[in-house]
C-alpha positions in Angstrom: 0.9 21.4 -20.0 1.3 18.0 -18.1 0.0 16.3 -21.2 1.4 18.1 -23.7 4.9 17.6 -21.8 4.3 13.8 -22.2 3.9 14.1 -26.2 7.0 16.0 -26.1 9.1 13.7 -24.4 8.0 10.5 -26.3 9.3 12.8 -29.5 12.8 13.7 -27.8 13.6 10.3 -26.9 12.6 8.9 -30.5 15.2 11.7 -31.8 17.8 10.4 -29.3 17.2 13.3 -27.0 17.2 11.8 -23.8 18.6 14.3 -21.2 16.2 16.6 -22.8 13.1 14.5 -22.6 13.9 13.7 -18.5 13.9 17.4 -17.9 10.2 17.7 -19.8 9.2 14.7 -17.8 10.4 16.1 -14.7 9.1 19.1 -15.3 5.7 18.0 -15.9 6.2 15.8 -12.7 6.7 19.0 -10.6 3.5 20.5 -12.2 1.4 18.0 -10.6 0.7 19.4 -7.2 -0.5 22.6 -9.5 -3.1 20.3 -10.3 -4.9 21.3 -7.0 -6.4 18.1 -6.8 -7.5 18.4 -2.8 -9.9 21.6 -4.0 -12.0 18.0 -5.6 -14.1 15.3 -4.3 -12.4 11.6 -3.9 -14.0 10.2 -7.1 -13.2 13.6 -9.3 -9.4 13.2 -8.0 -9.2 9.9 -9.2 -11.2 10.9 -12.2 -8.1 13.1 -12.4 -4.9 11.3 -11.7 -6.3 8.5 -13.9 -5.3 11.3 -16.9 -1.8 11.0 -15.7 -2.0 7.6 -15.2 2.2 6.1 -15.7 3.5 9.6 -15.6 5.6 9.5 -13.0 7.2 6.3 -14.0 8.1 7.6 -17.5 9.7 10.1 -16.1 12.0 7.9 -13.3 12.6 5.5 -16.5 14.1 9.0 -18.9 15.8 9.9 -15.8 18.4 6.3 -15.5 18.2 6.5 -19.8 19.4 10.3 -19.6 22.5 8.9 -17.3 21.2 10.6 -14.0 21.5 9.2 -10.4 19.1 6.4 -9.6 17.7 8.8 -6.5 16.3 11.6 -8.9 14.7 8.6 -10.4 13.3 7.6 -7.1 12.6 10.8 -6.2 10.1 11.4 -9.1 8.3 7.9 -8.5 7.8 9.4 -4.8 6.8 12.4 -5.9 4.4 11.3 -8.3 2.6 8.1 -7.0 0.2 7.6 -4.0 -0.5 11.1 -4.4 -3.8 10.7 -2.6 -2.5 8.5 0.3 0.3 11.3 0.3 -2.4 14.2 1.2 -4.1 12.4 3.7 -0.3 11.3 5.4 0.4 14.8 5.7 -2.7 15.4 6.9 -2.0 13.1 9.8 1.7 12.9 10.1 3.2 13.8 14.0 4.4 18.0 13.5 5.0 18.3 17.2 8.6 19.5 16.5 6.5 22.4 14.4 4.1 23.0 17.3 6.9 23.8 19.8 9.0 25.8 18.0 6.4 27.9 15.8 4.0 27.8 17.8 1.8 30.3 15.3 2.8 28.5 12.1 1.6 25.4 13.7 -2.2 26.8 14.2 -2.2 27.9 10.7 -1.0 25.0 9.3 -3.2 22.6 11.8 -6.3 24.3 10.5 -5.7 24.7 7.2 -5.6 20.6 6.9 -8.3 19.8 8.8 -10.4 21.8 6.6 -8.9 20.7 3.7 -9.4 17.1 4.6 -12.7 17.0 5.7 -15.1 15.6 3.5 -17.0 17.5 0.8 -20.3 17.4 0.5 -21.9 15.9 -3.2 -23.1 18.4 -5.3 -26.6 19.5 -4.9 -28.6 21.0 -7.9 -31.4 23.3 -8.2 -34.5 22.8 -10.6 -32.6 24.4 -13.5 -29.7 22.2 -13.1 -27.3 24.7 -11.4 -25.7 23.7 -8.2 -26.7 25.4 -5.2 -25.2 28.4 -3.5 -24.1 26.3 -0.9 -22.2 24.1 -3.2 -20.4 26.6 -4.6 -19.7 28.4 -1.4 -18.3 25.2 -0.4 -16.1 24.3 -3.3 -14.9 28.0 -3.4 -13.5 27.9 0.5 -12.0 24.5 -0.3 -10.0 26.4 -3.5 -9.1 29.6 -0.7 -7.7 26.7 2.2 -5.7 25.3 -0.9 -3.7 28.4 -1.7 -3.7 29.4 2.1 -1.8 25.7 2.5 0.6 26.3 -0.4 1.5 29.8 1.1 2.1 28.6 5.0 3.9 25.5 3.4 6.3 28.1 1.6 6.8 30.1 4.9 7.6 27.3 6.9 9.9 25.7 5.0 11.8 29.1 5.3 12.4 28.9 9.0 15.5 27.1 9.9 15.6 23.8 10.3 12.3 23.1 8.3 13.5 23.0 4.3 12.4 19.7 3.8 8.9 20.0 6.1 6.6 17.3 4.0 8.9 17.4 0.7 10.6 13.7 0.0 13.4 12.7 2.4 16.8 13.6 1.1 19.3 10.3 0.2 21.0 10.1 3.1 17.1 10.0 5.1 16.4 7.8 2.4 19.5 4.9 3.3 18.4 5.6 6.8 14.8 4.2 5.9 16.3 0.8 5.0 17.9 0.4 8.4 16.1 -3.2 8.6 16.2 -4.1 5.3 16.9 -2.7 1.7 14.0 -1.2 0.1 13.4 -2.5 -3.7 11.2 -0.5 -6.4 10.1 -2.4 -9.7 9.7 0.4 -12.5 8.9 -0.8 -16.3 7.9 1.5 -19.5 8.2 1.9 -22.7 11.8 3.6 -22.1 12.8 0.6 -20.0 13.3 -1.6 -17.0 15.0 -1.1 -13.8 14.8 -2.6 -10.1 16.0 0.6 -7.6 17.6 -0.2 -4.5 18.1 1.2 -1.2 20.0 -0.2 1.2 22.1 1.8 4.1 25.0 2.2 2.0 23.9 3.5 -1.2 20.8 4.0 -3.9 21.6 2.1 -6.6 19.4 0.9 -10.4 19.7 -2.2 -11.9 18.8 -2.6 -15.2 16.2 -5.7 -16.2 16.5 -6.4 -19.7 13.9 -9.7 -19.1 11.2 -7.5 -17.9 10.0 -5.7 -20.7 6.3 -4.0 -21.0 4.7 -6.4 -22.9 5.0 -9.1 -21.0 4.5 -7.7 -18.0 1.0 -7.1 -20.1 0.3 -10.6 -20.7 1.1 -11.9 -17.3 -0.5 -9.1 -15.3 -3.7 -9.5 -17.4 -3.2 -13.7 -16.9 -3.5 -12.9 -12.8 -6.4 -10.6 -12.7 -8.0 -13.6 -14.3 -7.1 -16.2 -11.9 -10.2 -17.5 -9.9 -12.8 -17.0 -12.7 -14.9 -20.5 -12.6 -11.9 -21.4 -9.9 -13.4 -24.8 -9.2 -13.5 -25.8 -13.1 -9.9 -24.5 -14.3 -8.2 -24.9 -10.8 -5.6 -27.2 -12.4 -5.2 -24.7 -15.7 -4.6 -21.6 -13.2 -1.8 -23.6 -10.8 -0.1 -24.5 -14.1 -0.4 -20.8 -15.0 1.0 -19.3 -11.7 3.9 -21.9 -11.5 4.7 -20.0 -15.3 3.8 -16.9 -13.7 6.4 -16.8 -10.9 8.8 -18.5 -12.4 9.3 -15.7 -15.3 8.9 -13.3 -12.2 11.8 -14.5 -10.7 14.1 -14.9 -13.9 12.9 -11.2 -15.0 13.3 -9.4 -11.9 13.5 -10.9 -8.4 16.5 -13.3 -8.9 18.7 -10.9 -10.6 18.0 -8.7 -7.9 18.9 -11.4 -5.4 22.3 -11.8 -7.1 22.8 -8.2 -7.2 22.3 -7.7 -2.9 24.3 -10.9 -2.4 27.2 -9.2 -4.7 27.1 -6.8 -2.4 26.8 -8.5 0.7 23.4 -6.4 1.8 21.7 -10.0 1.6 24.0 -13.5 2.7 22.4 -16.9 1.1 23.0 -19.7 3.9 20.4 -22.1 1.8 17.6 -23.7 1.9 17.5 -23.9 5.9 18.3 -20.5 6.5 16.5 -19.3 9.5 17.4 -15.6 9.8 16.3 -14.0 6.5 16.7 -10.7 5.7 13.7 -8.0 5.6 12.5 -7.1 2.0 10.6 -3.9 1.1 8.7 -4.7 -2.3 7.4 -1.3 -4.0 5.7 -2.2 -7.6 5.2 0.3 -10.1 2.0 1.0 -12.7 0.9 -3.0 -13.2 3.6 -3.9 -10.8 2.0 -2.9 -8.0 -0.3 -6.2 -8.4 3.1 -8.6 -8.8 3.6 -11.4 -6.0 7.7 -10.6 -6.0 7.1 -12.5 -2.0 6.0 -15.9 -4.2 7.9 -15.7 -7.3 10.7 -18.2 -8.5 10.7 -22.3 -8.3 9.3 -23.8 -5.4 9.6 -27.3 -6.3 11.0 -29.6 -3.4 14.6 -28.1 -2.2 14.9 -25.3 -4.3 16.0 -21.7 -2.9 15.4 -20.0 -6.1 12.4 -18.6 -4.7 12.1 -15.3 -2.1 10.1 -17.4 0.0 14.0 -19.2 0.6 15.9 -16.1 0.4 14.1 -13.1 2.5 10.8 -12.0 4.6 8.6 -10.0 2.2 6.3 -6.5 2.9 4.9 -4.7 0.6 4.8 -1.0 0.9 2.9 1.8 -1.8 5.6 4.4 -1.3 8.7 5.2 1.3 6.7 7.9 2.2 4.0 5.4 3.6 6.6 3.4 5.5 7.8 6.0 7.1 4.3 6.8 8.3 3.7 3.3 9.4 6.7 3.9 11.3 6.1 6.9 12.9 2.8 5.3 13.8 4.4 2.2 15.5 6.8 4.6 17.8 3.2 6.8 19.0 1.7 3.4 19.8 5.0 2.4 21.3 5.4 5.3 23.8 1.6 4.9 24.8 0.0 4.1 27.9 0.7 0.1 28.0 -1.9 -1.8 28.4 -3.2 -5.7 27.0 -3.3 -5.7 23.5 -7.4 -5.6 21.8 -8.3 -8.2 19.5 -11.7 -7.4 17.7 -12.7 -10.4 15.6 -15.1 -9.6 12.5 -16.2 -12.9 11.6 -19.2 -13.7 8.4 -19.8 -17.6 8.5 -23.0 -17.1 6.9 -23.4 -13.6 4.4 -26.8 -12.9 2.4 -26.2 -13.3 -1.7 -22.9 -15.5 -1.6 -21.5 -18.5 -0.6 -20.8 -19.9 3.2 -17.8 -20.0 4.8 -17.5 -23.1 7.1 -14.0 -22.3 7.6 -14.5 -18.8 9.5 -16.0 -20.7 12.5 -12.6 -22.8 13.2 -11.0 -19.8 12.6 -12.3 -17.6 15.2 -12.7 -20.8 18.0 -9.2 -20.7 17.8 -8.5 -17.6 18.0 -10.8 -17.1 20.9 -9.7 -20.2 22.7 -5.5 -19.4 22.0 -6.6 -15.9 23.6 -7.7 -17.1 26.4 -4.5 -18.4 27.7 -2.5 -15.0 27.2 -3.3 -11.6 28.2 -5.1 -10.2 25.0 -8.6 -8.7 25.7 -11.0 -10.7 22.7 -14.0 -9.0 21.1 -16.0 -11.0 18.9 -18.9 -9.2 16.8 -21.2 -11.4 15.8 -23.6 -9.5 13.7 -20.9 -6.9 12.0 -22.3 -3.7 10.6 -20.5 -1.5 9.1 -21.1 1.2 11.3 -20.2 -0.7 14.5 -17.0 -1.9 13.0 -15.7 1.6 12.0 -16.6 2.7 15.8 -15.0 -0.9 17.3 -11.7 -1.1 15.4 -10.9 2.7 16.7 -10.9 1.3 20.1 -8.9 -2.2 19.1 -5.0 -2.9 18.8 -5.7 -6.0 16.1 -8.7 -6.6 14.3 -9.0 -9.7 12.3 -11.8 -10.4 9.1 -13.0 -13.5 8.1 -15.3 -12.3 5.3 -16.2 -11.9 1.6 -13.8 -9.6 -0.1 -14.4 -7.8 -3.0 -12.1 -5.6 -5.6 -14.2 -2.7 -7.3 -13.2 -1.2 -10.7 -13.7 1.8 -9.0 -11.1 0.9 -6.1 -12.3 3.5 -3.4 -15.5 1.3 -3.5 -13.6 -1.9 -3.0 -15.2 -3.8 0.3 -15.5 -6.3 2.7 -19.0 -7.9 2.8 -20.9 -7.4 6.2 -24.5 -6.7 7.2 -27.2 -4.5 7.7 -28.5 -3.5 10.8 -31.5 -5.9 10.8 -29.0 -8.5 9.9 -31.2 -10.1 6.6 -29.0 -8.0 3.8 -25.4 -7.6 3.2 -24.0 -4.5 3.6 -20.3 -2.9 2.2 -17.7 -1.7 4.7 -15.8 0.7 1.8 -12.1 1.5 1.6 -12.9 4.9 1.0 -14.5 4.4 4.7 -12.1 2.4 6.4 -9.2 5.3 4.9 -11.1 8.4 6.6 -10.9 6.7 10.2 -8.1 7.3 12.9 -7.4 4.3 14.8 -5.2 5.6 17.4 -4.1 2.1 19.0 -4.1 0.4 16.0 -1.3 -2.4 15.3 -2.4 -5.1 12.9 -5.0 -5.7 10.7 -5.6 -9.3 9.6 -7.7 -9.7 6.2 -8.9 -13.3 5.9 -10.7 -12.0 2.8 -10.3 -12.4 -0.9 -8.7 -9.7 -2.8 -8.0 -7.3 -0.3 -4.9 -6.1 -1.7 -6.5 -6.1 -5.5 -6.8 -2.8 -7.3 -8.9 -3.5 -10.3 -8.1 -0.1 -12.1 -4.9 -0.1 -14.2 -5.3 3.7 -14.8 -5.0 3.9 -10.7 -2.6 1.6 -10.0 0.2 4.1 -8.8 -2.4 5.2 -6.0 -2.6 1.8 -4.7 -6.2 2.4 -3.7 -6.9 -1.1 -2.1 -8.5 -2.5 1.0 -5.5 -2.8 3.0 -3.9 0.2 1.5 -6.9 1.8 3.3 -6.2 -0.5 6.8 -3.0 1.0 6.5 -3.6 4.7 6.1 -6.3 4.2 9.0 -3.4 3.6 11.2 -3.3 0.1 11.6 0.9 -0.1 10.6 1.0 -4.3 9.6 -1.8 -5.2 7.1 -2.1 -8.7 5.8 -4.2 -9.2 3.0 -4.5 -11.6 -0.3 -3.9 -10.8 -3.9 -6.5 -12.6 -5.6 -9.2 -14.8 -4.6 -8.5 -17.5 -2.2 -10.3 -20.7 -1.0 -11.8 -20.5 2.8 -10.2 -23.4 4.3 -6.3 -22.1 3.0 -7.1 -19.2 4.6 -8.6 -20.7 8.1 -5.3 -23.1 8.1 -2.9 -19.9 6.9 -4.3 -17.8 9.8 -4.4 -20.2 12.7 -1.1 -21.3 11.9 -0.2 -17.4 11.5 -1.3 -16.5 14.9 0.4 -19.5 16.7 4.0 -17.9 15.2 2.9 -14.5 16.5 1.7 -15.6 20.0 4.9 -17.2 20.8 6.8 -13.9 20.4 4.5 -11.8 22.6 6.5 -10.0 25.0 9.9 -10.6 22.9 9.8 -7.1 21.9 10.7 -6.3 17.8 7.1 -6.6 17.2 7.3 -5.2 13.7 9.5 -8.1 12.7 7.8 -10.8 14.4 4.6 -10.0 12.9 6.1 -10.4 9.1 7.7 -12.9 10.6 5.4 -14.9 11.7 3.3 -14.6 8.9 6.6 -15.3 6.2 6.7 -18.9 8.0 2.9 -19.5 8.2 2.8 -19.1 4.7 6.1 -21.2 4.0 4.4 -23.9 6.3 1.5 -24.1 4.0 3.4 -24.5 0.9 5.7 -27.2 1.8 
C-alpha cells in the first residue's frame, strides 16, 4: 500500500492534483509504523526502510505544494525519518511521570520495551534448511510484544493527561524546543525545495528556488568523493569545496540568514560579532551529509559564511534533541562529582597508516588535566570490549583513531585492537548504539568520517558513528564529515579543549561545549 501510494501521488501531482496527492502521501506516511519493523533484526529493518527510502520527504514537500501549514510538513518529516533511532529513544526515554501516576500501565509498558529491544538472535537453520524451533519461537514472541506495545500505547494515551505519550510534540512544544536557538530543516524533492523554521514565535517554510534536486546530486556525489588519492588531488578537492560551499550558501543557508534577520530571530553585528546565535541544522535525504556550519565565502573579512553569522549543531530529528536534552537534565540532577575523561588513543594501528599526531594530542590532554579537577583515563591498548565497558563509567571520552564509513552504516567503525594487541579490531556503531552510558556528556571523535553515512537509500536514519555516540547517551558529539588529515585534527582538538576548559564551572555547559568547538574551528581557518 505504501508503495503503491507513492505511484499514486507522483500521478496526482502530474494532473495538478496536489491537495490530493499530500493526503495519499500522508496517508502512506501514517502506514509506516504498520510496517512492524521492531518484530525484525537491525540489518532486515534497514533492509526495509531502504524500500521507503525519501518517503517521508515527498510527502512534507506535497504538503507546502498542496498550500498546508509548514508544521504538518514538519510533522511528517518527524514522523517518518530516524525511525530506528526513534524506537530505541522511546525505548529509553525518562516515563517517570507514567510510573507514578499509572503505576500498572507503567509495568506493562516497561516490559514490553525491554523485550522488544533486546537483541535478536541470527537465524539458526537445520540440515534441511528450515530455521530452528527456537528461531521461530523467538521471532513469534517478538511479533506478540509488538501488538501487546501497540495495544498498552493505545490505552495509555487514553488516560488524561497522556494524548500525546511518545507521538510528535504539538507546535506550541515544538517553538518551545527552539528556546536557545531556531531549529532549521533542509527538505529537497522532486516536488520542490524548502528550508523549515522553528523559532519561539512561529513555524514557518521558505521556499529555495536555487536548491533544486539535481544539483544537490552533483554536489553531494562531488563530497563523498573528497579524500580519494587526497595527497595527489589535494589542490583539485579545495578548489572543489570552496565551489561547494559557496553554492551551499547562495542555494540555502544565506537566504535563510536573510530570512531570521527579517525577522529579528538572528541580529548581524559583523564580522567581529562575539555572541552568535545557536543554530540547529536538520538535513534531509542527501542533505543530511551537507556542511550548512561551513558553507558560504570565507575569504579574508567576509561574513557571508555561517561560521560569521551563528554556532552550528547538527541534530537527526527534534525528537533526538529533545532526548539529548532530557539526558543533560538526568546528568544534571546527579550525584556531582569530577567530570571522567577516558582517552581512546591509536598512534600506531595494524593495516593502516600512523598517526604521529595522536601522541601530542593526548600529552596535552593529559597534562591540561592535570591542573583542573577532571579524573583522566588513558587506554593504551583499546579493545573493543574494554571501551564499551569504560565509556559506561566516563563523563567525556575522546578518540584519536582510524575512522571508517561502511556502506552498510550500522557496520561503520572506529579502528581499535584485539586483545593480543597484533590485529585491528572494529568498535561498530551498531555496538556503540546498544550501550547506556548513564554519565555520559561528550564524546570527542578525532576520527575521519564519523559523521559519514555512506548509504543514500538510509540517509533519513542518519545511521552514523556519532549518531550512535549520541543515542548511547553521550548528549554533545563531535565528529568529521569526511576524511581529515592527523595533524588538523591534533591542532583542532587541542585548541578545542583549551576553549572548553576555560568555561568549567561557568555553568551553560551545553553552549560552551558548541561553543568552544565553533571558535576552535574558526581559529583554524583564519
Amino acid at each position: 500500500r505504501v508503495l503503491a501510494a507513492r505511484k499514486s501521488a507522483f500521478l496526482l501531482n502530474s494532473l495538478g492534483k496536489f491537495q490530493e496527492s499530500s493526503s495519499i502521501l500522508e496517508y502512506a506516511v501514517n502506514l509506516m509504523p504498520s510496517v512492524n519493523l521492531q518484530a525484525l533484526k537491525r540489518d532486515d529493518q534497514q533492509h526495509r526502510l531502504s524500500e521507503l527510502s525519501g518517503l517521508a520527504s515527498d510527502a512534507a514537500s506535497m504538503a507546502l505544494r498542496a498550500g498546508r501549514e509548514a508544521y504538518d510538513s514538519l510533522k511528517l518529516l518527524e514522523l517518518g525519518r530516524g525511525i530506528m533511532m526513534g524506537f530505541s529513544i522511546d525505548s529509553r526515554s525518562d516515563v517517570s511521570d507514567l510510573k507514578t501516576d499509572h503505576p500498572l500501565e507503567y509495568d506493562q509498558f516497561h516490559r514490553l520495551r525491554i523485550e522488544i529491544d533486546s537483541a535478536m538472535n541470527e537465524t539458526s537453520y537445520g540440515g534441511d534448511g528450515i530455521p530452528d524451533q527456537g528461531q521461530n519461537r523467538s521471532t513469534s514472541q517478538r511479533w506478540e510484544a509488538v501488538n501487546e506495545m501497540e495495544a498498552i500505547l493505545a490505552r495509555i494515551r487514553m488516560l488524561p493527561g497522556y494524548g500525546g505519550f511518545l507521538l510528535p510534540p504539538s507546535q506550541e512544544a515544538l517553538k518551545d524546543m527552539a528556546v536557545d536557538g531556531p531549529i532549521v530543516v533542509f527538505n529537497s524533492t522532486l516536488y520542490g525545495s524548502h528550508a523549515i523554521i522553528v523559532t519561539t514565535s512561529a513555524i514557518t517554510s521558505l521556499e529555495l528556488p536555487e536548491l533544486n534536486h539535481e544539483k544537490i546530486d552533483h554536489w553531494m556525489k562531488q563530497l563523498a568523493s573528497f579524500g580519494e588519492s587526497w595527497g595527489i588531488k589535494r589542490g583539485q578537492y579545495n578548489k572543489q569545496m570552496k565551489d561547494l560551499l559557496v553554492w551551499l550558501w547562495d542555494a540555502a543557508v544565506g537566504p535563510v540568514f536573510d530570512d531570521l534577520e527579517r525577522s529579528g530571530t538572528i541580529v548581524s553585528k559583523g564580522a567581529h560579532d562575539t555572541n552568535l546565535k545557536r543554530i540547529w541544522w536538520i538535513g534531509t535525504g542527501q542533505l543530511s551529509m551537507a556542511p550548512f556550519h561551513a558553507a558560504g565565502d570565507h575569504s579574508r573579512g567576509s561574513t557571508r559564511n555561517t561560521l560569521s553569522r551563528a554556532i552550528s549543531t547538527y541534530i537527526p530529528t527534534i525528537k533526538a534533541l529533545n532526548y539529548a536534552r532530557e539526558h543533560t537534565k538526568k546528568a544534571e540532577i546527579a550525584e556531582k562529582r569530577d567530570p571522567r575523561l577516558l582517552l581512546v588513543p591509536m598512534p600506531k594501528t595494524p593495516g593502516k597508516t600512523s598517526l604521529p599526531g595522536v601522541d601530542k594530542e593526548v600529552r596535552y590532554l593529559v597534562d591540561s588535566t592535570s591542573k583542573i579537577p577532571i579524573e583522566t583515563t588513558v587506554l593504551s591498548n583499546p579493545t573493543p570490549a574494554e571501551v564499551l565497558k569504560q565509556a559506561q563509567q566516563h563523563d567525556i571520552v575522546h578518540f584519536a583513531c582510524h575512522g571508517v564509513s561502511d556502506m552498510n552504516p550500522s557496520n561503520s567503525h572506529l579502528v581499535l585492537l584485539t586483545p593480543d594487541g597484533n590485529d585491528a579490531d572494529k568498535l561498530l556503531a551498531r555496538d556503540i548504539s546498544n550501550m547506556v552510558a548513564q554519565n555520559a556528556q561528550l564524546a570527542y571523535l578525532s576520527a575521519c568520517s564519523s559523521a559519514k553515512n555512506q548509504s543514500t537509500e538510509l540517509a533519513d536514519e542518519v545511521i552514523h558513528l556519532a549518531s550512535a555516540f549520541q543515542l548511547a547517551g553521550f548528549s554533545h558529539t563531535l565528529a568529521n564529515l569526511w576524511e581529515t588529515g592527523d595533524h588538523p585534527s591534533s591542532e583542532v582538538a587541542r585548541d578545542f579543549y583549551n576553549f572548553l576548559f576555560q568555561y568549567q564551572g561557568n555553568g551553560n555547559e551545553h553552549r560552551w561545549v558548541s561553543e568552544a568547538f565553533h571558535k576552535a574551528v574558526k581559529k583554524f581557518r583564519d
